[in-house]
C-alpha positions as CSV (number, residue, x, y, z in Angstrom):
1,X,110.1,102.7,96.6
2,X,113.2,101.4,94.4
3,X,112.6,103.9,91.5
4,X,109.6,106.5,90.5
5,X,106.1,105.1,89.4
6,X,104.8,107.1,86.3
7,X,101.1,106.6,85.8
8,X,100.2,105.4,82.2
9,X,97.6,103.4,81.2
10,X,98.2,101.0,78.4
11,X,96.3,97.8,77.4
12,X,98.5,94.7,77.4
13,X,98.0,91.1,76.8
14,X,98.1,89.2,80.5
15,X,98.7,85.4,80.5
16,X,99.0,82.5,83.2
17,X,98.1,79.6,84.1
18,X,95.7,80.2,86.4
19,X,94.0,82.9,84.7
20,X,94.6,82.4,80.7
21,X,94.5,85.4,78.5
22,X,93.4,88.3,79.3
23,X,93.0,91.4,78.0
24,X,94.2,94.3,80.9
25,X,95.4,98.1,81.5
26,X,98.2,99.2,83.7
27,X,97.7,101.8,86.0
28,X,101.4,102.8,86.5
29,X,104.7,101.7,85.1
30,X,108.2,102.0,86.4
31,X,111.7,100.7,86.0
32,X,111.2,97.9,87.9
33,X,107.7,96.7,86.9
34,X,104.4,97.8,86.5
35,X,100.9,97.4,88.1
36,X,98.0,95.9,86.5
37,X,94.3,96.9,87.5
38,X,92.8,93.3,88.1
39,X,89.6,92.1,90.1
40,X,91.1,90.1,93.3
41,X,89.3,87.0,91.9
42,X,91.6,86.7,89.1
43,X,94.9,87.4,90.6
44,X,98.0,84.8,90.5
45,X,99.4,84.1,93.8
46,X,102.4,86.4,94.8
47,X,105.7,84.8,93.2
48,X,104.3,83.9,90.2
49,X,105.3,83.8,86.7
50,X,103.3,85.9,84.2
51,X,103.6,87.0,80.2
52,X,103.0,90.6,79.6
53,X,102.9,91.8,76.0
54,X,101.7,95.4,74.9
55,X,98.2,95.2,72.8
56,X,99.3,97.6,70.4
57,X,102.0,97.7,68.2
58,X,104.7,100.4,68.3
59,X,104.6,103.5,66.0
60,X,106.9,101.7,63.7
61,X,104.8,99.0,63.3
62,X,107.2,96.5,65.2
63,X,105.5,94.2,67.7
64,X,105.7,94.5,71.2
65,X,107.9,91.8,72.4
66,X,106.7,89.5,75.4
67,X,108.0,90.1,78.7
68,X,108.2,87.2,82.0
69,X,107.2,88.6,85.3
70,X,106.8,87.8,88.7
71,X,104.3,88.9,91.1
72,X,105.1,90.7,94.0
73,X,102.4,92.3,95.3
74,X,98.7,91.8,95.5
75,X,95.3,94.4,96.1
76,X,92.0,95.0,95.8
77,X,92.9,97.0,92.4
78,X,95.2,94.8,91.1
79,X,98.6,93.5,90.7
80,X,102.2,94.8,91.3
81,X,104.6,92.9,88.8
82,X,108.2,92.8,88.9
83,X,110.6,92.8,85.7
84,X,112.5,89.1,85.3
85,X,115.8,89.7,84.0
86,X,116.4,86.5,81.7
């Protein structure tokens, strides 16, 4: 593994195409991505683009901004999603 995976689960706001909006939590989050707990009948093919957003604003009341991901790995848990730099 590139870097460390931390476990944390936060809700975030999960949109494609193929899936619309959903409504998700992580099960782990490193500096490289994170991974998204996700029935296999709703996953986006691997090497897709996705929008993650956190549900909940931060402690300073500034919104989460929305972040572009790919997909890079698939399971029967869920997703593994890769930072896009921009």
């Amino acid at each position: 593994r590139r870097s460390p995976r931390i476990p944390m689960q936060l809700e975030v706001e999960f949109n494609h195409d193929h899936t619309g909006q959903l409504y998700l939590v992580t099960k782990d989050i490193s500096e490289t991505g994170v991974f998204i707990k996700m029935p296999p009948d709703q996953q986006p093919p691997v090497g897709s683009n996705v929008s993650v957003k956190l549900k909940n604003n931060f402690a300073d009341g500034e919104e989460p901004q929305t972040l572009t991901m790919v997909v890079v790995r698939q399971t029967e848990k869920g997703i593994g999603l890769e930072f896009v730099n921009d």
